[in-house]
C-alpha angles and dihedrals in degrees: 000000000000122000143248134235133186127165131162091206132064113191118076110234120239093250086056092037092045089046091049095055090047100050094055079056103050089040135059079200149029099281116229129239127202113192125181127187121205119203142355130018102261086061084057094061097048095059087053090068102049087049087050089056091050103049083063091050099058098268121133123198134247135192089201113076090206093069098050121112089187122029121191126196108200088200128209130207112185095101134028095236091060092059098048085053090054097050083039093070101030077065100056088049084070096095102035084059083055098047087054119009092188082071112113120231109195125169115192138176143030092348107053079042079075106082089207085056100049088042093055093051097048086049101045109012104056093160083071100098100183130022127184142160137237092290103053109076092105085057104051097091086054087048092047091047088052098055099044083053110036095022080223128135114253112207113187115191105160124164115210145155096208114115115245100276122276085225091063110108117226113213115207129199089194127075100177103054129032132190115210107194095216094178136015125216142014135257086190102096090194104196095236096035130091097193106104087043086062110024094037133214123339108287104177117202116224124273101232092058086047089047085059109039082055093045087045085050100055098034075066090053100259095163088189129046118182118195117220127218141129085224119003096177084069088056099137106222087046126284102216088051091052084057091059092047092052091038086056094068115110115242140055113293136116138233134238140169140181127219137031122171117218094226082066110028111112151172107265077053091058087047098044080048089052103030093039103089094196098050122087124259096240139077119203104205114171110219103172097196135024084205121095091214114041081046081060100048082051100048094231079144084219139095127217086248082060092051102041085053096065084049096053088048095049093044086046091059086032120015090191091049108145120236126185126178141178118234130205111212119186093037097175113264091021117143128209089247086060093043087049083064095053089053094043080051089059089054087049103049101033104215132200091212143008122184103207126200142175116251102266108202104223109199119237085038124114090234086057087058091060119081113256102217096174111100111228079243093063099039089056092054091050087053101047082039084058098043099050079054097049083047093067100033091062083048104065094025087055100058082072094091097040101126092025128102119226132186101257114186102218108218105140138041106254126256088226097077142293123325085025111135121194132194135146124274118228083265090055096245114149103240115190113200147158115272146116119279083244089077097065116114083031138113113246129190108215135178124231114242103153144021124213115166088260118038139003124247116224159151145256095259101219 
């Protein structure tokens, strides 16, 4: 699959000129660049970028970390287990640094941004050669160009408040679905959540070099945009209004966004979601507990009665509307009482989706202050507990669309059998149905013909 690539800016800049030239000198061939990217989508993006400064700067890329001269590990830190993973593999880097010490070790993202992280690197992973935060990308070609010269470690630890620069070019794999970041960072301070602490305060992009990167996306056949932000009802230039501009563009495709925050969401959003042809049918609104008090201990500044409001309007207008959510189980100091509530919420709401996780303490946060008083043992049974509802629940919602046709964007081959294809409907339901491979990256109107708790059956609507 051919990239993409989309960039506002057209001159290289010296630190990316000077590294080129030196890198035909250090290197017979291309070298060869493996980046991988952990966590949301916004980290995503962001590895898009740095591969997108070092394609310009004679890099080439590799799925196979063993032919890599440079490897780059684009870190996340919004779950422990994130992070293992991470120092699991640095680890395991160890040996390919020994076997060629001209090999390149770089960690990246939310987690380095953390100084007890970086510190613990530079003190027990010595075959890493260059750390930064969140902030560094535009430096990396500077930082490179400083370890192939001096053989000395760079570590890169800013903390700054600039957005990632509009003259970055971002390189895409994918040439069916794009994700524009159109803000960075969060003024939430969520009691659980390390976010702002890494990614900093709000900092909105405008929205005329967003309008473009979308129009220039689409002109090279992107059939799916998602917008990225951790609020973007905060988006500062309105967000509603940011929907329209993009909506305006001239071709099919569809829109997306993650994530809104409840606090926010409202109702001008429910009706640019339902009025806006090009936007998709479906809101994801993380709620996190269907419990007050347990909301409160985590600062999310709403109540379930707030959030059930913005459902009822948006069924009112829809009665089919598609909500998802993400739900935190194990909160510290949650009863089973309080997690209850959050079961009998799923009932209440209905949605198509919910993404579950265990509590993960993140060290520097409020929620890491409180004594967590529920054993891993007993999390895990809650969870299982939530998603056996939620399973049930899907079940039942989802046999609402059996004998409709959605829009299904056909991107996979299905789970069912062969010459199953899957994609996403515009309410961001998996459908599964019959059809050649050549209608991949194509929309596809198919008609309902099953409901599992994960996915819809179907077939080609002719």
């Amino acid at each position: 699959m051919k990239n993409i690539s989309i960039s506002s800016g057209s001159a290289l800049n010296p630190d990316v000129v000077r590294l080129a030239e030196l890198i035909k000198k250090e290197y017979d061939n291309k070298p060869l660049c493996y980046v991988h990217s952990y966590g949301c989508a916004q980290n995503v993006s962001d590895g898009q970028k740095i591969m997108g400064i070092l394609s310009e700067c004679g890099y080439g890329f590799t799925d196979d970390v063993r032919e890599a001269k440079l490897i780059v590990l684009n870190t996340c830190s919004v779950r422990e287990n994130a992070e293992d993973r991470v120092f699991g593999n640095i680890g395991e880097l160890k040996r390919l640094k020994e076997n060629d010490p001209k090999t390149l070790i770089v960690v990246c993202g939310c987690m380095t941004q953390q100084k007890h992280i970086a510190d613990r690197i530079r003190e027990s992973y010595h075959q890493v050669d260059i750390v930064f935060g969140t902030y560094g990308a535009s430096k990396l070609p500077q930082m490179i160009e400083q370890v192939l010269t001096s053989k000395k470690r760079v570590f890169s630890l800013e903390d700054t408040s600039d957005i990632m620069s509009e003259e970055l070019k971002q390189l895409r794999q994918d040439t069916v679905k794009a994700s524009i970041p159109i803000m960075y960072g969060c003024n939430n301070f969520c009691s659980y959540c390390i976010v702002p602490y890494v990614r900093g305060r709000e900092r909105s992009r405008e929205i005329e070099p967003i309008y473009e990167e979308a129009k220039a996306l689409v002109e090279q056949g992107c059939k799916e945009i998602t917008l990225l932000g951790q609020n973007v009802n905060s988006y500062s230039f309105g967000f509603v209004k940011l929907l329209e501009r993009i909506n305006s563009i001239d071709g099919d495709f569809r829109i997306r966004f993650v994530s809104s925050h409840p606090k926010d969401a409202s109702y001008e959003l429910i009706d640019a979601i339902l009025l806006l042809p090009k936007v998709a049918k479906h809101l994801h609104l993380p709620v996190q507990s269907g419990c007050d008090e347990i909301l409160s201990a985590m600062n999310r500044r709403y109540k379930t009665s707030d959030y059930l409001d913005i459902v009822n309007y948006a069924r009112s207008k829809n009665a089919d509307f598609s909500f998802s959510t993400d739900i935190i189980v194990g909160f510290p100091g949650e009863t089973y009482e309080q997690f209850c509530k959050t079961k009998d919420f799923l009932r209440q709401v209905k949605f198509d989706n919910v993404f579950s996780y265990v509590y993960s303490k993140r060290s520097g946060t409020k929620a890491a202050e409180l004594e967590d008083n529920i054993s891993e043992k007993q999390k895990g049974l809650w969870l299982r507990e939530l998603i056996l509802e939620q399973r049930e629940v899907a079940t039942s919602w989802l046999s609402r669309y059996v004998g409709k046709t959605l829009r299904v964007l056909a991107d996979a081959d299905g789970r069912t059998g062969e010459g199953y294809l899957a994609g996403k409907s515009d309410e961001n339901i998996i459908v599964e149905f019959r059809g050649d491979s050549n209608l991949k990256g194509q929309f596809v109107p198919v008609k309902i013909t099953k409901a599992m708790n994960w996915a819809l059956l179907g077939e080609i609507d002719k």
